[in-house]
N, C-alpha and C positions, 0 to 999 in steps of 0.2 A: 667266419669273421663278418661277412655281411649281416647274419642276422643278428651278432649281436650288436655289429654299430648302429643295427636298426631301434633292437631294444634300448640301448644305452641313448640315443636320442630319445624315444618316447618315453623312457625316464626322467630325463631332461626336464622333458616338454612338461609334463606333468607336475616335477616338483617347481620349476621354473615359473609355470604359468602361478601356482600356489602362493610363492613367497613373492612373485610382483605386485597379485593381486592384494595380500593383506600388507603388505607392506606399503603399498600406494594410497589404500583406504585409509590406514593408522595418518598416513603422512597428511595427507589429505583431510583429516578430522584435528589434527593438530594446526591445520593451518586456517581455521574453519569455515574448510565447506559444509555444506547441507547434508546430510545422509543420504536426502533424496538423491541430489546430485553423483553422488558415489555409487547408488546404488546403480541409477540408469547411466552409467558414465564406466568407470572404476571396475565398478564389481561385473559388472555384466560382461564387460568387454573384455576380462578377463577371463572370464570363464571360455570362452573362443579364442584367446591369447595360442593355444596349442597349435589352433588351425591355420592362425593367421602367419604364423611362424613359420610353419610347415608347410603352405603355400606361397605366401610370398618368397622364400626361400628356393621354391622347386621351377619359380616362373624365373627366377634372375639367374639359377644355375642352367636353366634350358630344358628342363623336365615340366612343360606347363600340363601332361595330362597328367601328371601323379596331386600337382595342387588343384586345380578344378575336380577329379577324380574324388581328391580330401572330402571337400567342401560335400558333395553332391551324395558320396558315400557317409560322410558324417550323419547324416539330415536324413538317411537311411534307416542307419543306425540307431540314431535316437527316438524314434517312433517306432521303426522293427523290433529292433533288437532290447534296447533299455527303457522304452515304456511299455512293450510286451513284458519283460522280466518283472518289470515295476506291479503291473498287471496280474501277473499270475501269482504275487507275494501277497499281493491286496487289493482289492475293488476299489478302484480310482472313481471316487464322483465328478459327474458330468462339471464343468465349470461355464458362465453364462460367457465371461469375456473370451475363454480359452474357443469355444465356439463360434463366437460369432465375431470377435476380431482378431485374436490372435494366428489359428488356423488361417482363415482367407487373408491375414497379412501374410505370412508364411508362402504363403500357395501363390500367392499373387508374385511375390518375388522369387522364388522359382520360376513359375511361367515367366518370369519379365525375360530370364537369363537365353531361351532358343531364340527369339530373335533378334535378340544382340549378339548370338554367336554366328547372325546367318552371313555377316561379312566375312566368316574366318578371324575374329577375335573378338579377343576385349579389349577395348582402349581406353583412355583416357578422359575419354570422354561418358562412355560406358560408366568407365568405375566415376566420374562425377555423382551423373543419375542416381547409380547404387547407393552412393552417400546422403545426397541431397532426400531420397527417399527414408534414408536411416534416421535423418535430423526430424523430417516431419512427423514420423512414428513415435520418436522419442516427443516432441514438443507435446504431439497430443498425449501420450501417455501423460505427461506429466501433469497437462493439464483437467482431463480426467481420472486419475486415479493415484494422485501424490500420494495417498494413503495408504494405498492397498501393494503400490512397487517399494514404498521406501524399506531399504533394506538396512538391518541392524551390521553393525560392523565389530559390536564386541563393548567390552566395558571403555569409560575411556584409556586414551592411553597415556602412559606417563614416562614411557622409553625414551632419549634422548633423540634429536630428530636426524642429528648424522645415523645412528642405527639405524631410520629404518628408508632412509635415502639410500644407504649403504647397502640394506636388503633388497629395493628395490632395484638395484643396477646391478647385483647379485644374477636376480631373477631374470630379468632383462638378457641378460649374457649366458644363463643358462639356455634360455628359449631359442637365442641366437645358433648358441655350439648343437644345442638337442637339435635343431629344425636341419644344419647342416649332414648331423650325421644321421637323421631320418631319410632325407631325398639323398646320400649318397648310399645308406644301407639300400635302400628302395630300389634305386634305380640297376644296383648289383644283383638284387633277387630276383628281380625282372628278367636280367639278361637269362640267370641261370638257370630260371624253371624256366625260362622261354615263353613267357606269357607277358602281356603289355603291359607298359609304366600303369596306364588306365584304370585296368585290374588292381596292383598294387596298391593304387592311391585309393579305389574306391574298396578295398577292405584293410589289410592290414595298417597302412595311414590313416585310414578314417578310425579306426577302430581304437589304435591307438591314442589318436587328439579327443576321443571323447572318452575317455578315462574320467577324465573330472564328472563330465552328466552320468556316467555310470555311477560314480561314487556319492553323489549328492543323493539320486534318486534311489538309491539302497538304502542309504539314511533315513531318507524320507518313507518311506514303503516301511521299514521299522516301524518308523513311529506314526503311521498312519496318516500325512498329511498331503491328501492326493491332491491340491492346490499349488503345494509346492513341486512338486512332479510336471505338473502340466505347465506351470509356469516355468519351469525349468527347460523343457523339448521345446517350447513354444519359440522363447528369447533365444534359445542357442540356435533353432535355424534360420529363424530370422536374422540374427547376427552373422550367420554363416555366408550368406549371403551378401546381405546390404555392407557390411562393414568387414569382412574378411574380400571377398572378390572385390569388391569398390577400394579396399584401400593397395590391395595388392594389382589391380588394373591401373589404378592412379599412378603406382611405384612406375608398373613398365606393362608395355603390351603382352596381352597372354593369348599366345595363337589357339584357338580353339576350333575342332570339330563339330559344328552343328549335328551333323548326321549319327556321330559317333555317342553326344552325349543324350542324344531325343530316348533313348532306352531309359537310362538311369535316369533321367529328368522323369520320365512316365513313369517309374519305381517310384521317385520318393515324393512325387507329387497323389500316386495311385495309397499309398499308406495313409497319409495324410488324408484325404477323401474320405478312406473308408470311416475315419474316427467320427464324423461328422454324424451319420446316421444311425449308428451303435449307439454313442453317449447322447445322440436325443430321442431317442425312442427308448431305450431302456433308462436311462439315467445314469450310466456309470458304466466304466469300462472294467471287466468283470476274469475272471481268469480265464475263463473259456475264450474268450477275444483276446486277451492276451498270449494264449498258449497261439491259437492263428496267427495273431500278429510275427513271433517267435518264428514259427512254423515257415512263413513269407518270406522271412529273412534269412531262414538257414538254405530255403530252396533257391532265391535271388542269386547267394553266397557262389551256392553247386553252380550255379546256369553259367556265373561268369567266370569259374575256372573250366569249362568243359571247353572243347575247342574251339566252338562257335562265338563262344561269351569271351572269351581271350583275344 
């Protein structure tokens, strides 16, 4: 029963995060915003809707290592494990922005998160930073590269606008019930295999709220558009970061283990690194780096259920 109220939230979360996000965007173009706006706004923050869900939910029920756990594991995942896969479907070209600011944004907030965890939390103040950090990212994006972030959102729409108000409070209340029944499935698996909320959240949670950047970077690896791949890892952990921990520290204090998360912070900040010297020397992240990439993350996987990593 726990695992499937585990699943039956991460299904939630997933169709949940879905129908807020295009339903928000439709709402939002009938009411005329900008695409751009939607795009860095709307769409982006949607696509981390899962996480933000499922962490902010696991810090107010009292499980804060399963939502930092999320987060930390998510941002693992998505350069481990689904730009690896992205990787080994198709030769991802090197990108100039993905190099040289999106990575070191990324990595920089990461590193920000150990010594704000070195009081034993995150507060208020913390998740401020977090934010105020996510607003300046976004301002310059917008300021250098309206062009190249503005995201299409579909033909126009012609639906009436109670629909898609209606869709998005849908969604909304999905994400709410999915996030619930993920940290209570969680925190039930935890007790039973005897292994830490920690564990939990940093794979099968994380694994779960990145459903979507799985899904998109399949798409995309189809049809050959490695820009959209790498912009896709890029924004989500960034987002994962700045605007999922900043808005869920803001909500309430989230007690945190410095000591406990300096591993996985070296994990997902050591993936991230390595991309950097691959895709500039060769040009392109290639299958063979992709299968390693793979590789790092099924053995991370192993390390944290062994007894030590538990």
């Amino acid at each position: 029963m726990s695992l499937i109220l585990l699943l039956l939230g991460l299904v939630l979360l997933v169709f949940g995060g879905d129908m807020l996000v295009r339903s928000a965007s439709a709402l939002a173009v009938r009411l005329g915003v900008s695409r751009l706006v939607i795009g860095l706004t709307v769409v982006a923050f949607g696509t981390s809707a899962p996480e933000l869900a499922a962490t902010l939910a696991s810090s107010l029920r009292g499980a804060p290592d399963i939502g930092v756990g999320n987060v930390l594991g998510s941002n693992i995942a998505n350069v481990g494990l689904i730009l690896g896969l992205g990787a080994v479907i198709v030769a991802i070209p090197s990108n100039a922005s993905f190099l040289r600011r999106d990575v070191p944004v990324a990595l920089f907030a990461m590193a920000l998160l150990y010594p704000m965890a070195l009081d034993g939390r995150l507060g208020r103040i913390d998740g401020l930073v977090l934010l105020v950090l996510l607003g300046g990212y976004l301002t310059f994006l917008m300021k250098r590269d309206s062009n190249a972030i503005a995201k299409e959102v579909g033909d126009p729409d012609v639906s009436p606008m109670w629909r898609r108000l209606g869709g998005a409070m849908v969604g909304l209340a999905m994400l709410v019930a999915g996030a619930d029944a993920v940290v209570r499935g969680a925190v039930e698996i935890a007790t039973l295999l005897g292994v830490s909320e920690r564990v939990i959240g940093l794979t099968l949670v994380a694994f779960g709220t990145s459903l979507p950047e799985l899904a998109s970077t399949l798409a995309a690896a189809a049809r050959r558009q490695g820009d959209m791949i790498l912009g896709n890892i890029a924004g989500s952990n960034i987002f994962n970061v700045l605007a999922v921990l900043g808005v869920s520290a803001g909500a309430t204090v989230i007690p945190v283990d410095a000591s406990a998360i300096a591993l996985d912070l070296a994990v997902a900040i050591a993936f991230s690194v390595a991309l950097l010297p691959v895709m500039a020397i060769r040009g392109n992240l290639g299958r063979v780096a992709g299968l390693v990439l793979l590789l790092g993350y099924v053995a991370y996987v192993a390390l944290l259920f062994t007894p030590t990593g538990a």
